[in-house]
Structures are given as C-alpha cells and as structure tokens.
C-alpha positions as CSV (number, residue, x, y, z in Angstrom):
1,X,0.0,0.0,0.0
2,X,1.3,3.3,-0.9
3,X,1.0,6.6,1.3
4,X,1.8,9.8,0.1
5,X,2.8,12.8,2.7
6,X,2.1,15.8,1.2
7,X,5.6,17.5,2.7
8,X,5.3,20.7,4.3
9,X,8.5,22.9,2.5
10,X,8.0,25.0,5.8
11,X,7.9,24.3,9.8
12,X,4.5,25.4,9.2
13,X,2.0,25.1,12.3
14,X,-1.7,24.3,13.3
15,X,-3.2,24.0,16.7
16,X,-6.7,22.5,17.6
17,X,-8.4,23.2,20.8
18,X,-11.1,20.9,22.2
19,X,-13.2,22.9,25.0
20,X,-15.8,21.3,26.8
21,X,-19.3,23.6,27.5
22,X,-20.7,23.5,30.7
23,X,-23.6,24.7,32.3
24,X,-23.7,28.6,33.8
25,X,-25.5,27.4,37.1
26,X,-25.5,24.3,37.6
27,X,-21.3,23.6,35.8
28,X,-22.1,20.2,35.4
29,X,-21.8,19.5,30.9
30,X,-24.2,20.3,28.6
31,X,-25.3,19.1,25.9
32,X,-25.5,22.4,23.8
33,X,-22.7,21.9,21.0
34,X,-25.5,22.0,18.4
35,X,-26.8,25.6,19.3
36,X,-23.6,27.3,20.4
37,X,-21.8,26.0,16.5
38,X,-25.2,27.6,14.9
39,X,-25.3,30.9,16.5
40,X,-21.1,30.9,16.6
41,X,-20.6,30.0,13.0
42,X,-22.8,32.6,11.0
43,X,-20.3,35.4,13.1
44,X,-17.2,33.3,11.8
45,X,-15.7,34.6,8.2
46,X,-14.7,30.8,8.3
47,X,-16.9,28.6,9.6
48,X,-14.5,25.7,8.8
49,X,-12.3,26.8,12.2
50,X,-14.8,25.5,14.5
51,X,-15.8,21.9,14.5
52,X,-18.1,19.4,16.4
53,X,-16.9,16.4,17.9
54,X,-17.5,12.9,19.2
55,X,-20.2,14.6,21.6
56,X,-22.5,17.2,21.8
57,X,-21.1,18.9,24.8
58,X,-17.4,19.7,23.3
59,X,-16.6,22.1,20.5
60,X,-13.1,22.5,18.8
61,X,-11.2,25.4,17.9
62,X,-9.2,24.9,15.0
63,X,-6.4,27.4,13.8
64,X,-4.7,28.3,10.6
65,X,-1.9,27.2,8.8
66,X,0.2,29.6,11.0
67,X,3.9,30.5,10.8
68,X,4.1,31.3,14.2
69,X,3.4,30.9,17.4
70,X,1.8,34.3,17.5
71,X,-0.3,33.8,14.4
72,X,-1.9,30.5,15.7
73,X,-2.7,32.6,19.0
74,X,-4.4,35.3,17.0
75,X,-6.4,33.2,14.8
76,X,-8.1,30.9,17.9
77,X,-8.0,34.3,20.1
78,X,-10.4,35.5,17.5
79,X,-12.7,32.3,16.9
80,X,-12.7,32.4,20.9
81,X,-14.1,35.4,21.2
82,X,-16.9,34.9,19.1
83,X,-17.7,31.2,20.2
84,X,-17.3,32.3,24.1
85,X,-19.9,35.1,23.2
86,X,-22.2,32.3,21.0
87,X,-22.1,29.6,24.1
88,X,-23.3,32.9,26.6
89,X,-25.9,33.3,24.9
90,X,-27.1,30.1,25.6
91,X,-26.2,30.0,29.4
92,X,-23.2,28.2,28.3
93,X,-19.0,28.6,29.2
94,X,-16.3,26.9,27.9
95,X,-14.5,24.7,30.1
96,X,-10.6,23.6,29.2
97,X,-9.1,20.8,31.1
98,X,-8.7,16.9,30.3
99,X,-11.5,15.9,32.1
100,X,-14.9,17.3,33.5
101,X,-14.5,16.6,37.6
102,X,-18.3,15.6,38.4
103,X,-20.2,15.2,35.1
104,X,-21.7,11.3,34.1
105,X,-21.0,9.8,30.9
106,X,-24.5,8.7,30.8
107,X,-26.3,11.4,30.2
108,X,-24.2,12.7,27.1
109,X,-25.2,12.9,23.9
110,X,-23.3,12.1,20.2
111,X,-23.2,14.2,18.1
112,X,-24.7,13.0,14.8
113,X,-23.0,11.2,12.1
114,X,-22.3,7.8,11.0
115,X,-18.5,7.7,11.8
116,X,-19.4,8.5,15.9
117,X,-22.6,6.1,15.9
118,X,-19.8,3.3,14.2
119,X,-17.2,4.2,17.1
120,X,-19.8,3.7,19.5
121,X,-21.0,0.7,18.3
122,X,-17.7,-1.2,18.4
123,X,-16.4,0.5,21.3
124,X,-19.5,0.5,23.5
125,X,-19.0,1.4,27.4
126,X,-15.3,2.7,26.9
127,X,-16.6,4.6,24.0
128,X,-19.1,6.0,26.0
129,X,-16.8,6.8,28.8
130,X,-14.7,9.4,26.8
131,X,-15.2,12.6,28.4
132,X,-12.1,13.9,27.8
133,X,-10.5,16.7,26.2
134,X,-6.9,17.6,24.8
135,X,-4.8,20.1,22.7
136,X,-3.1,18.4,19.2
137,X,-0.8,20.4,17.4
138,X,0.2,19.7,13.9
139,X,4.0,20.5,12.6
140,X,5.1,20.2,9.0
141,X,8.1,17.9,8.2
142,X,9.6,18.3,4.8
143,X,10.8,14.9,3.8
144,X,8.4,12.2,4.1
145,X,11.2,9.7,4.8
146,X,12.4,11.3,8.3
147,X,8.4,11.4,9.7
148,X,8.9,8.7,11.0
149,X,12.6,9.1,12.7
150,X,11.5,11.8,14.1
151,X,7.9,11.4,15.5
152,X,10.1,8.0,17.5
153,X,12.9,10.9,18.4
154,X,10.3,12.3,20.1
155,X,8.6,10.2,22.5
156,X,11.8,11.2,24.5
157,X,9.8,14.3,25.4
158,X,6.2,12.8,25.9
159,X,6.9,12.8,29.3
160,X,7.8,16.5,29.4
161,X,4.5,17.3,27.4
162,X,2.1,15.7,29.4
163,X,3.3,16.3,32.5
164,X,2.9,20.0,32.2
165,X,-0.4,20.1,30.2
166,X,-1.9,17.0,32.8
167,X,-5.4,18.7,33.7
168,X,-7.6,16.1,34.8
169,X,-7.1,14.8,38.4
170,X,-10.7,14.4,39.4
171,X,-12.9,11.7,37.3
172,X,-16.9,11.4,38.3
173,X,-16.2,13.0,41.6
174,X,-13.2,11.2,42.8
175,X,-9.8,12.4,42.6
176,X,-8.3,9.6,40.8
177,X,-4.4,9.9,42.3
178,X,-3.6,10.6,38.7
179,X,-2.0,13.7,37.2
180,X,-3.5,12.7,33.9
181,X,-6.4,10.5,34.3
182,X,-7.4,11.6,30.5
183,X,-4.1,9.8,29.3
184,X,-5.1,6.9,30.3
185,X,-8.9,6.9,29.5
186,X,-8.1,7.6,26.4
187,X,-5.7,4.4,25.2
188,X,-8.7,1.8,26.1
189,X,-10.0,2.6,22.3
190,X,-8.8,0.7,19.9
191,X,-6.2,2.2,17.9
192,X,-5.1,5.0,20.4
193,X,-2.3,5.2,22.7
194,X,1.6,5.3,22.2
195,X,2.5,4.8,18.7
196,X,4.8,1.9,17.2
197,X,8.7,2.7,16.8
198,X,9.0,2.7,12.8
199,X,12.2,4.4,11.2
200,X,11.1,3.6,7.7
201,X,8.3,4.5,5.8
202,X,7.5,1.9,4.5
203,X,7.0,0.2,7.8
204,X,4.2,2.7,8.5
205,X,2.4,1.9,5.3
206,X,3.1,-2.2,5.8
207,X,1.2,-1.4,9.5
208,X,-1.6,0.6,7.8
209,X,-2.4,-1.8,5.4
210,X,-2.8,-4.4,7.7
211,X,-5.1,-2.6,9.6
212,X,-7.6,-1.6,6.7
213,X,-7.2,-5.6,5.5
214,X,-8.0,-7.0,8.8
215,X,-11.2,-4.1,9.0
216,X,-9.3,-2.2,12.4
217,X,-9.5,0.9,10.2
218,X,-11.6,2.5,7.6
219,X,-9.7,5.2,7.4
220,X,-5.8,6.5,8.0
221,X,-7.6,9.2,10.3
222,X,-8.8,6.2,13.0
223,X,-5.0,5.4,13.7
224,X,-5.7,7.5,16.9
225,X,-1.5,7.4,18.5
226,X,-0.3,10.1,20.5
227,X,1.8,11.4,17.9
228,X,0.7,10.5,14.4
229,X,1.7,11.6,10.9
230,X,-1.1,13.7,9.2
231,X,-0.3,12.3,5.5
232,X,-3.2,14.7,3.9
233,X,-1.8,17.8,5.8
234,X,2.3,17.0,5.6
235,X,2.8,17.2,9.1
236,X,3.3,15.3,12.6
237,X,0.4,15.9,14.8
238,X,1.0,16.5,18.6
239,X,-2.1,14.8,20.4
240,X,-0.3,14.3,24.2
241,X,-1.3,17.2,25.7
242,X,-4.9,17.2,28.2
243,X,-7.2,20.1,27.3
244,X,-5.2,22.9,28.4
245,X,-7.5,25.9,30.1
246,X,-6.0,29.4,29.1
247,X,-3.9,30.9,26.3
248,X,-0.8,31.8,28.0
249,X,-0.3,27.9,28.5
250,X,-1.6,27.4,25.3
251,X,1.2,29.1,24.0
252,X,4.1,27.7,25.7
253,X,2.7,24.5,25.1
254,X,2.6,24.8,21.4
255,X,6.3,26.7,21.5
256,X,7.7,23.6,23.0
257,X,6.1,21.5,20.1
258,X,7.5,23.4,17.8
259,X,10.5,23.7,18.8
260,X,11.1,20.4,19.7
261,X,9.8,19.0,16.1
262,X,11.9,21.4,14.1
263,X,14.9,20.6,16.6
264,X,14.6,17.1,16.0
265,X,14.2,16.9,12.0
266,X,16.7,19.6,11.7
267,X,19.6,17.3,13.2
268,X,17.9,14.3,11.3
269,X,18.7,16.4,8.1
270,X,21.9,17.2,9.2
271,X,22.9,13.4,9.7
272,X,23.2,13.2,13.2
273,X,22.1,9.8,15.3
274,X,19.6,10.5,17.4
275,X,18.9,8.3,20.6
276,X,15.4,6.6,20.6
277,X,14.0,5.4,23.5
278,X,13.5,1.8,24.0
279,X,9.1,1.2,24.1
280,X,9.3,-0.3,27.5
281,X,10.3,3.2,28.6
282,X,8.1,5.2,26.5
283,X,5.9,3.4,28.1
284,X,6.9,3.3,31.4
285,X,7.3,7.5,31.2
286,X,3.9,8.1,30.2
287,X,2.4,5.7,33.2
288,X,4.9,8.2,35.6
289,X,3.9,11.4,34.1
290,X,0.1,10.4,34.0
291,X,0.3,9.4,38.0
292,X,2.9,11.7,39.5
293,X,2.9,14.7,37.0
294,X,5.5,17.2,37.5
295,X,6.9,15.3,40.6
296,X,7.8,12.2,38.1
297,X,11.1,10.6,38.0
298,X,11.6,10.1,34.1
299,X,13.8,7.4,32.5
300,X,15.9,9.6,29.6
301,X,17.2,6.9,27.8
302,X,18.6,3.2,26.8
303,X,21.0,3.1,29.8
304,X,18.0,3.7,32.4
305,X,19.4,6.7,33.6
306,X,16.4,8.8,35.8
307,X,15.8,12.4,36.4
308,X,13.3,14.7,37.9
309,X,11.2,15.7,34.9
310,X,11.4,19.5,36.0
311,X,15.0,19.2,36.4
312,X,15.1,17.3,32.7
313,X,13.0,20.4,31.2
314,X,15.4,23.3,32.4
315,X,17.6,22.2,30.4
316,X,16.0,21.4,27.4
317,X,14.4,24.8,27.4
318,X,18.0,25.7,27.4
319,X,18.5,23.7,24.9
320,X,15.9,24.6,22.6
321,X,16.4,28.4,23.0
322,X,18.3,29.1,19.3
323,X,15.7,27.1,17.6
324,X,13.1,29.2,19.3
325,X,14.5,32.1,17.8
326,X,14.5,30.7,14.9
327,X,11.0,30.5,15.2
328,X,9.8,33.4,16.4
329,X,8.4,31.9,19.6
330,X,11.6,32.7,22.6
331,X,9.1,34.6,24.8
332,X,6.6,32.0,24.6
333,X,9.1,28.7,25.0
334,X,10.3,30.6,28.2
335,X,7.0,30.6,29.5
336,X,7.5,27.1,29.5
337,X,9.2,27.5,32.7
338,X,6.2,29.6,34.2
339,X,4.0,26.5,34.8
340,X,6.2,24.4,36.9
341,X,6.4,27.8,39.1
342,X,2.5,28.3,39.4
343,X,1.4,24.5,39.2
344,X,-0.1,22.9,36.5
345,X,-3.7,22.8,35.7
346,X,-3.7,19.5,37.9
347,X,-2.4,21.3,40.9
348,X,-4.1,24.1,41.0
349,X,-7.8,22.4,40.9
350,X,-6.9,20.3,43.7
351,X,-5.7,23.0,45.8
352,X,-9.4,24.5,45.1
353,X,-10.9,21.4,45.9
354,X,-8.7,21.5,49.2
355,X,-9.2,24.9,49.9
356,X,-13.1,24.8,49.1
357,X,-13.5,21.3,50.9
358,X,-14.0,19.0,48.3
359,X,-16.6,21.5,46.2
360,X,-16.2,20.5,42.4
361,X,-18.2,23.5,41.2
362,X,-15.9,25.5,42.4
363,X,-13.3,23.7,40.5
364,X,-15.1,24.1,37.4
365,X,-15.7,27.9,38.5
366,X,-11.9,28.5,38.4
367,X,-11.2,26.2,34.9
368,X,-13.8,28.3,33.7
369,X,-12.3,31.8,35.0
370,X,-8.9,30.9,33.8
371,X,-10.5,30.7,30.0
372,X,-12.4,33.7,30.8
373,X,-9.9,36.1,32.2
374,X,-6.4,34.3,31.7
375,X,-4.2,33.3,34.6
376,X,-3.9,35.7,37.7
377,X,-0.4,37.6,37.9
C-alpha cells in the first residue's frame, strides 16, 4: 500500500483546541454543542475553524496554517471570542481541562454522524466513557522519509509534554491519584495510545495496510497514536497534551512542540544519530507522568538513567532556546518554565478542591475563570 505525505517545504504550524461547554448554574456538561456552532458559526468569516466532535457537549477550535506561534494565538483568540460570546448566549461557558471533575457519561449525547454512531458501536462502554479533552498540534516535516525518525525521536519528550499540560485529576467525583487521568482513558479505544517505533516509511504503510485488511481501520484518520503523521496535511500531529484551560499555556505548550519537532528533523537532516528510547520506557514514562505529574522521575534513555522531569526540562528549554528564535516563539518557549512555578492545571484544581473542601463546582468555577480572564499575575 502506498501513502503519500504531502511534505510541508515550511515548519509550518496548526493548533486544535477541544473545549468542553458546561452549564452557567448548575457547571455540570451540557449538551449544547449543536446551538452554540449555529449561533457561533454565521459570526465566523470561516466557519470551517470550528468543528463538532465525538459529543455534543465539546466544540473545537481549530487554527490556521500559521507561521508562528503568534499567528496561531491570534487566529483561535479571534474564533474564541466569538464562540465564548455564542455559548453565553445560551447560558453556556467553555470549560478547558482533560476531564470534566463531576459530570456522568451517561447522560451525554453524540453528536450526529455515522462515523461516531460506528465508534460507539464497536467500542460501547469505553466509548461511552470518553469525556475527555486535549490540545493536538500539527507541525510540518519536509521529507516524508524522516516522519517517522523523528515522531520515535520524540517520544523522549512525551513525558515532558504531558506532565505540564496534565489537567484532569478528578474523574466522576473522585480524585483519581492521577496527574492525567485523560491519558489513560483515552488508550482503552482501539487504535489509540503510544504509537509503534518505525524508522522507515515503509513500515508505516506495511502497518496501515494491515489494519484496513483485517477491518481495524476505515480510514488513515482512525489510527488515533499520541503522535501520528497527518499524510493529507504533511505534518506530525502532537495529540499528548490534556485540554489545556487558558492561552498563555496554550502558547508555551505549542512553542515547546514546535521547537522540539523542528529541533529534531533539523539534526535528522543534518545526519546526526539520534537516541530513541527503547518502548518499554516510552511506556513506562507516560504511566509516571500520567500518575505523578510534575513530581515524576523520568527514564531519559537506553542506559536507564532517571531524572526529575522539572530538572530534565530546564535544560532542554536551554537547549531549545536558538531554535526558538528561529522561530519566532523565545518569549513564549520561556513561559514554559512559568508553569512548573505556578502548578499545572492538575495542581491548582486540587488546591481549590482543598481549599473549598472538596466543592467540584468550584473547580469548574476556576477552569472556567482561567479561560475567561487568563491566569492571575
């Protein structure tokens, strides 16, 4: 089987958002996807930026083909600002985090169309139980035959990644231990999860052809990894991070993905060997950084050798500083550093569930805020 990427000549850049609506009152999800995309789309210029999704509580923010950091910002600051104003006008915020903390996946509706009813179908009560939410961001690689060198180069960073995006402690009322409970929600579907270790090509299209033979996949879009080539688009899409809840994260986050795709496929040009981490400890990293968040002790490569992960990402951020200028993103990869400082997403709810003793609406009050009126100074 033969599968074209359609190479990107630039580091070109995409972002897309999933938010999850909840209720004004009550902040429990609603089901209001339907009327909030109506009212939101006929204010867009391009409707195509917003999207529906699995369920009818979520909407996704899509951005342009940026060249920047900055541009991808601007363009989901503006389709923000319109759909934030659609969803109040039906008693309706955006919520951004991995997971809702108190919401049932019973009472949530799918959206229409026959590719969700078809997931459901085969997928049935883990299907059902995806309430979760998460930022991908798409990169374009110019040679088709490094994609895959360099999406395996970089499962040395998932750890990094979802440790500092992890925003979903709390799951149906309980705080589940876990820094990112979404992470590991969301590998029970078939297809999903950490990707396979190819360094050829042709390996990925061997792989994908089995799947469509054996009916796993209709479609190249259903291989649902982590970190995935988008063939159609030309680039490697980024799909660790948990929904992430204001823009200044939003930001850093995507800076670091940037940076870290262009550093990687810029050496791989160069003809440099790049270490790969063995999958045992891809795997191994992403259970930490799920459970333990930014307090994880990371394994950094073949030899075993282990590091705090915030220790690890001071000087990577280092590391990554003249690539940053390259791309036009050094204020925002510095920022970066910020959330270790303040507490990720994961923290800070459960120091208002501490501080509020145990009230999840509250949570949800200050995920919502942080959307609303960015992070406090």
């Amino acid at each position: 089987m033969r599968i074209d990427f359609h190479a990107s000549p630039r580091p070109t850049l995409g972002v897309e958002w999933e938010l999850a609506l909840v209720d004004r009152g009550s902040r429990d999800l609603v089901n209001r996807a339907h009327d909030v995309l109506e009212t939101a789309r006929g204010r867009l210029e391009d409707p195509k930026v917003l999207h529906a999704e699995l369920l009818r509580n979520t909407v996704e923010l899509v951005s342009g083909v940026a060249t920047d950091v900055a541009g991808a910002m601007a363009d989901l600051r503006s389709t923000y600002d319109v759909v934030a104003a659609a969803a109040a006008e039906h008693d309706t915020d955006l919520f951004g985090a991995g997971t809702h903390p108190f919401a049932s996946w019973s009472t949530q509706l799918l959206s229409p169309g026959h590719r969700y009813q078809e997931l459901i179908d085969r997928t049935q009560w883990w299907g059902r139980q995806m309430l979760i939410w998460g930022v991908h961001v798409h990169v374009g690689l110019p040679e088709q035959s490094r994609v895959m060198p360099v999406l395996s180069a970089l499962l040395t960073y998932y750890p990094h990644l979802q440790a500092l995006s992890a925003s979903s402690p709390v799951w149906a009322g309980t705080d589940t231990g876990y820094a990112s409970n979404r992470a590991l929600m969301f590998q029970q579907l078939p297809t999903a999860g950490l990707p396979f270790q190819f360094q050829r090509w042709e390996e990925f299209e061997a792989f994908a052809q089995d799947q469509l033979t054996t009916g796993v996949i209709d479609d190249l879009s259903e291989i649902r990894w982590d970190l995935r080539p988008a063939c159609h688009l030309g680039t490697i899409e980024n799909r660790i991070c948990d929904g992430v809840s204001n823009f200044t994260e939003l930001a850093a986050l995507t800076a670091l993905v940037h940076c870290l795709v262009v550093d990687v496929d810029t050496r791989l040009a160069a003809g440099e060997t790049i270490d790969v981490l063995p999958p045992w400890h891809v795997q191994e990293n992403k259970w930490r950084t799920a459970r333990y968040g930014l307090d994880s002790i990371i394994i950094l490569d073949a030899a075993s050798r282990e590091r705090l992960v915030t220790d690890d990402l001071d000087d990577l951020l280092e590391r990554l500083e003249p690539v940053a200028r390259r791309l036009d993103c050094v204020d925002e990869l510095r920022s970066v550093a910020d959330i270790p400082r303040r507490g990720a997403s994961y923290q800070r709810q459960r120091q208002v569930a501490a501080a509020t003793s145990g009230d999840l609406v509250a949570v949800v009050d200050s995920v919502v805020r942080e959307l609303r009126d960015g992070l406090p100074d």
